[in-house]
C-alpha positions as CSV (number, residue, x, y, z in Angstrom):
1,X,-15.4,9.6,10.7
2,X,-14.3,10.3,6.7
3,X,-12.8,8.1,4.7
4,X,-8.7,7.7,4.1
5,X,-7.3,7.3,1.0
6,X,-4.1,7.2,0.3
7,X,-1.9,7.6,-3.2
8,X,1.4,7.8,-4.4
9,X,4.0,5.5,-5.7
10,X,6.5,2.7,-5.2
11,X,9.6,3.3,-7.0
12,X,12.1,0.1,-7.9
13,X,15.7,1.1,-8.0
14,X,16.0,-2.0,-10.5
15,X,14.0,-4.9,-12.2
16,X,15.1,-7.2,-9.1
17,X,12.8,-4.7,-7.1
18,X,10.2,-4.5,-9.5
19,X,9.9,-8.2,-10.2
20,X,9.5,-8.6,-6.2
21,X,6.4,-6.3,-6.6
22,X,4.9,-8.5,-9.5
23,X,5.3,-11.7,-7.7
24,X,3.8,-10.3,-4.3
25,X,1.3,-8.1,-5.6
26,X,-1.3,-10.9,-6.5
27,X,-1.8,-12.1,-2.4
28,X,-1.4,-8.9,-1.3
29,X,-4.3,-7.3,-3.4
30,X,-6.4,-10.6,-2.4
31,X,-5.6,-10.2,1.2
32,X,-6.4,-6.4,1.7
33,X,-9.6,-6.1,-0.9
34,X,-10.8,-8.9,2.2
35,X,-9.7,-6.8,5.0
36,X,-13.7,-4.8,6.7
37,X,-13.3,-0.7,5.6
38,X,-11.4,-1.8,2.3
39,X,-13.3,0.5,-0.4
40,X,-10.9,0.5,-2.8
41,X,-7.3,-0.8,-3.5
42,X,-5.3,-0.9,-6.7
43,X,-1.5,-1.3,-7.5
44,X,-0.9,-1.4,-11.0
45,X,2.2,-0.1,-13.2
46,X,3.0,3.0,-14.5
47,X,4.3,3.5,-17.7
48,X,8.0,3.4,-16.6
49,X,8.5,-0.2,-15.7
50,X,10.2,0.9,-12.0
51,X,7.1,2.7,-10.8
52,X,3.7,1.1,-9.5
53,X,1.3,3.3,-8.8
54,X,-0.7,2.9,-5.6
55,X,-4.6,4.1,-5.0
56,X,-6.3,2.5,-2.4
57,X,-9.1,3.9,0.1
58,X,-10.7,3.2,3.3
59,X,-14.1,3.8,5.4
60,X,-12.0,5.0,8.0
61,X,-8.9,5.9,10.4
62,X,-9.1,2.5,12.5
63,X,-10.0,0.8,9.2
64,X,-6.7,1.8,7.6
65,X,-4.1,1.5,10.7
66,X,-5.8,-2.1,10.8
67,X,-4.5,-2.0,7.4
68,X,-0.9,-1.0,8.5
69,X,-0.4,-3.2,11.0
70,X,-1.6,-6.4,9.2
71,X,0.8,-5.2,6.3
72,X,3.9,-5.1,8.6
73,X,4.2,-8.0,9.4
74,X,2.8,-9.9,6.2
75,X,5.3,-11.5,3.2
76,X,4.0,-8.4,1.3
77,X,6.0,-6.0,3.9
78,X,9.1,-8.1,4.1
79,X,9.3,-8.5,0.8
80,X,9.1,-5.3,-0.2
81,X,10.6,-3.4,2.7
82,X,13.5,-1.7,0.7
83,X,11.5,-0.4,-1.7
84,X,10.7,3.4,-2.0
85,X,7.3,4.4,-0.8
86,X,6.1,8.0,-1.8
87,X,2.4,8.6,-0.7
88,X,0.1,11.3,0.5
89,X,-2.9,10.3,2.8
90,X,-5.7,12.4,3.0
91,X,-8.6,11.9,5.9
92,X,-6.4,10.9,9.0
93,X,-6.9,12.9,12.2
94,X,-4.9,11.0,13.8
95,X,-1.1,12.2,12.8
96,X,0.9,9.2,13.6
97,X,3.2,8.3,11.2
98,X,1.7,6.5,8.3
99,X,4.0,2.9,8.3
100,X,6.2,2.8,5.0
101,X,5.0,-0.9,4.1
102,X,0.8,0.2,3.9
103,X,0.4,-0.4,0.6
């Protein structure tokens, strides 16, 4: 099996939005660098203040939908559940919708 990484973005339609991000972010980070198959993970902020970049990799397929799954139903994903998720993932064979709330 190949790796998955996924990239992209999560765009704030305001500061309430973004501040949700900074004040969940912390846990979340903790919780997934944790998580077995985690290679990589990294939310950090653009250079508009609405926009967090998101990078984050795994070993493999069951690695990362292990990944989803704990994220939807953490304080991370209802937290941030409004907020705009644009991401590409590269390495799935599996097609399945990628869950919004992964990162």
């Amino acid at each position: 099996m190949s790796a998955v990484r996924l990239t992209g973005r999560l765009v704030c339609k305001n500061e309430v939005e973004s501040r949700l991000v900074a004040e969940h972010l912390p846990r979340h980070v903790a919780l997934t660098r944790t998580e077995p198959g985690c290679l990589a993970f990294a939310v950090t902020p653009s250079s508009d203040p609405l926009v967090w970049d998101v990078d984050e990799q795994f070993a493999d397929e069951p690695a990362f939908r292990m990944h989803q799954e704990r994220v939807a139903s953490s304080e991370w994903g209802r937290a941030t559940a409004g907020i705009e998720r644009r991401y590409s993932v590269l390495g799935l064979t599996d097609r399945r919708t990628v869950s919004r709330d992964d990162a």
